[in-house]
C-alpha positions as CSV (number, residue, x, y, z in Angstrom):
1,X,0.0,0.0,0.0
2,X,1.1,3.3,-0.6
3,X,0.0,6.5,1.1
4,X,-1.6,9.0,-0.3
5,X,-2.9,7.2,-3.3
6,X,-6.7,6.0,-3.4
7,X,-6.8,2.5,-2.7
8,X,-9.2,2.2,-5.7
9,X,-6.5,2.8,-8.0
10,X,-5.0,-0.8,-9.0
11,X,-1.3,-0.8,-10.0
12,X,-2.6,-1.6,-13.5
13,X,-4.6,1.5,-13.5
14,X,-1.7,3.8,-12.0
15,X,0.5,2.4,-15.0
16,X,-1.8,3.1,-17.5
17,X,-2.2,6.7,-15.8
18,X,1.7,7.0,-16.3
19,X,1.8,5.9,-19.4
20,X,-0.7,8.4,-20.9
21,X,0.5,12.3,-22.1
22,X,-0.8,15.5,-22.4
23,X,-3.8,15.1,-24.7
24,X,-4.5,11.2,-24.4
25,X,-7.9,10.2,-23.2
26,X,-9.2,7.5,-20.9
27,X,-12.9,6.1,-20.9
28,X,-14.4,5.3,-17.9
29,X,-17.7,3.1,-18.6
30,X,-20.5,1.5,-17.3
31,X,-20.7,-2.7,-17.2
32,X,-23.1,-2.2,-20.2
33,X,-20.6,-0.4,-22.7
34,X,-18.9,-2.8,-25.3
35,X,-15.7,-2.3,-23.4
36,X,-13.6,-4.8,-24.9
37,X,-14.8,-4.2,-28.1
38,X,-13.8,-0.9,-27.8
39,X,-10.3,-1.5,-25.7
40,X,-8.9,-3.5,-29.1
41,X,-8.6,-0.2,-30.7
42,X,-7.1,1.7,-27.9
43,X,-3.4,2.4,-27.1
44,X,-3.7,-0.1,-24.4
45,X,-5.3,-2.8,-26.4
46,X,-7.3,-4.1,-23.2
47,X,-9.8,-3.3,-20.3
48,X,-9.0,-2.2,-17.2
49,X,-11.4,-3.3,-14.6
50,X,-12.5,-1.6,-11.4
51,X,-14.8,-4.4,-10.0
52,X,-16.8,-2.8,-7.1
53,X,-16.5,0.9,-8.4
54,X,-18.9,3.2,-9.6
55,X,-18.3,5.5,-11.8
56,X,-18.4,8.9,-9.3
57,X,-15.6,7.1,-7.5
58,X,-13.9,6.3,-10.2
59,X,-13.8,9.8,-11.7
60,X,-12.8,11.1,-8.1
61,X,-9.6,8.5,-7.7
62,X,-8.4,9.4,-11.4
63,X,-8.8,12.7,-10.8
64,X,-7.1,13.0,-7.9
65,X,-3.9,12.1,-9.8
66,X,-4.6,12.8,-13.0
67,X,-4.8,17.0,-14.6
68,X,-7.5,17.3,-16.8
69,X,-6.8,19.2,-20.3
70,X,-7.3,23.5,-19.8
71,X,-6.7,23.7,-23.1
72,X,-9.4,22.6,-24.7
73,X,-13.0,23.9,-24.2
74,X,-15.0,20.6,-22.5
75,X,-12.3,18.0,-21.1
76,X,-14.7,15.6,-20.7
77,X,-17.1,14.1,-22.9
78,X,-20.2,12.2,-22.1
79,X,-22.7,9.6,-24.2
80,X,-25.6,11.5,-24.7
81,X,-28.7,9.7,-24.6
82,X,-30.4,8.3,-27.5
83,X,-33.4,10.5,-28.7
84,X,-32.7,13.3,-26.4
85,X,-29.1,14.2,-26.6
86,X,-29.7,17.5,-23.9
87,X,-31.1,14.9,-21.3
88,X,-29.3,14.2,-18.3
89,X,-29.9,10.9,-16.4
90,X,-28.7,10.3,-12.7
91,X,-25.3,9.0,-14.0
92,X,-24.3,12.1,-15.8
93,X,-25.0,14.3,-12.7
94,X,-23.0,11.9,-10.3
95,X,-19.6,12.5,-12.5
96,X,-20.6,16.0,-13.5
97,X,-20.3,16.5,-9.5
98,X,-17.1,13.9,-9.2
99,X,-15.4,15.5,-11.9
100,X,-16.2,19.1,-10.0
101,X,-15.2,18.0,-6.7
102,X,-12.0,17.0,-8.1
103,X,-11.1,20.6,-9.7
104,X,-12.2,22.7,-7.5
105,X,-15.0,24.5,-9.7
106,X,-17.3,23.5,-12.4
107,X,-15.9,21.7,-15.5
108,X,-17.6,22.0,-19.1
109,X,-18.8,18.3,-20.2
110,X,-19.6,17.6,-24.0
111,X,-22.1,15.3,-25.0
112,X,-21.8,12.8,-28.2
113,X,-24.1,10.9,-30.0
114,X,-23.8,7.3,-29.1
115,X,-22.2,5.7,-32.6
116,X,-19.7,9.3,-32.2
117,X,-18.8,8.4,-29.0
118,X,-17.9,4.8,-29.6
119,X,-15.8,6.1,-32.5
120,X,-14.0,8.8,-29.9
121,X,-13.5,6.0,-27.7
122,X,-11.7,3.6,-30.2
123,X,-8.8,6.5,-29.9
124,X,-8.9,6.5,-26.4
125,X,-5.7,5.7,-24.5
126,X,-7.2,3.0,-22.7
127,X,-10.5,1.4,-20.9
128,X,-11.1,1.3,-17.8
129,X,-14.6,-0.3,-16.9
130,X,-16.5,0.1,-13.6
131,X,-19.2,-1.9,-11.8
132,X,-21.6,0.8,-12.3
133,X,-24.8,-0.2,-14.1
134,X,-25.6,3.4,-15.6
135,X,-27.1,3.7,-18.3
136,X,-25.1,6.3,-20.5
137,X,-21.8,5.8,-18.2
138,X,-19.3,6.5,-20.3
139,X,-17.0,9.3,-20.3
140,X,-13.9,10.2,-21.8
141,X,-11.3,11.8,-19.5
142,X,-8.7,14.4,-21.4
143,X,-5.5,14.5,-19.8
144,X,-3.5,17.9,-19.0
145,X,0.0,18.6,-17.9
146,X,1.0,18.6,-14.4
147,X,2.8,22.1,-13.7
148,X,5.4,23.0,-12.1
149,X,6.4,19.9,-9.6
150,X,8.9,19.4,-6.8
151,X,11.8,19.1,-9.4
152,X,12.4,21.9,-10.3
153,X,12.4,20.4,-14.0
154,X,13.9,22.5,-16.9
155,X,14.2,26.4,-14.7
156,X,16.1,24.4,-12.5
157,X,18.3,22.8,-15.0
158,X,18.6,26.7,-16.7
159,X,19.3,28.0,-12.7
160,X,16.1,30.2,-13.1
């Protein structure tokens, strides 16, 4: 065990989280999304599983290690639901608060059509499926950069 690290996040899933760069994406799903279907397409090539996770506390553990993207207008995107892509079901409002907590302030989400988002997801970094039963819990997850850092990185190096 380490300290300071959520206990939800399996050394699998830490990997994966240091493996991925400014940019990549990570989908966090529902038990009902195709998730290895998907995964074969990733950067990762397989699932991750997070058996006895929902989603919220799913997002929450990520986030709490990983930067989401500021440069980009919605770092998150979310399956909208089919027939009524502005509709928000409980799922969506559990990670829209997860994803808040996390940053400190509220956080613009996109929604996608369902065949779109399966297509973003294919060019995700990897899959990481929970035991939530959603429906429409899936979200993509854009990484940012992680600035400045106990280092000192490169204005160190330079004696800034």
């Amino acid at each position: 065990m380490l300290k300071g690290i959520d206990p939800v996040l399996t050394a699998e899933l830490l990997s994966v989280l240091m493996s991925m760069g400014h940019g990549d994406q990570l989908l966090l799903c529902d038990v009902n999304h195709p998730a290895a279907s998907i995964a074969a397409h990733t950067t990762r090539g397989t699932v991750v599983d997070l058996a006895g996770c929902d989603l919220p506390r799913a997002v929450g553990a990520v986030l709490s290690l990983m930067p989401l993207d500021t440069f980009v207008e919605a770092p998150v995107t979310r399956m909208a639901v089919v027939g009524d892509p502005d509709r928000l079901v409980p799922v969506h409002h559990a990670v829209q608060a997860a994803v808040d907590a996390a940053v400190g302030g509220a956080v613009p989400v996109e929604a996608l059509e369902r065949f779109d988002f399966y297509a973003a997801a294919r060019g995700a970094f990897a899959v990481v499926r929970t035991s939530d039963w959603g429906p429409y819990g899936c979200f993509l997850l854009r990484k940012g950069v992680v600035e400045g850092g106990a280092s000192g990185g490169a204005e160190a190096a330079a004696g800034a």
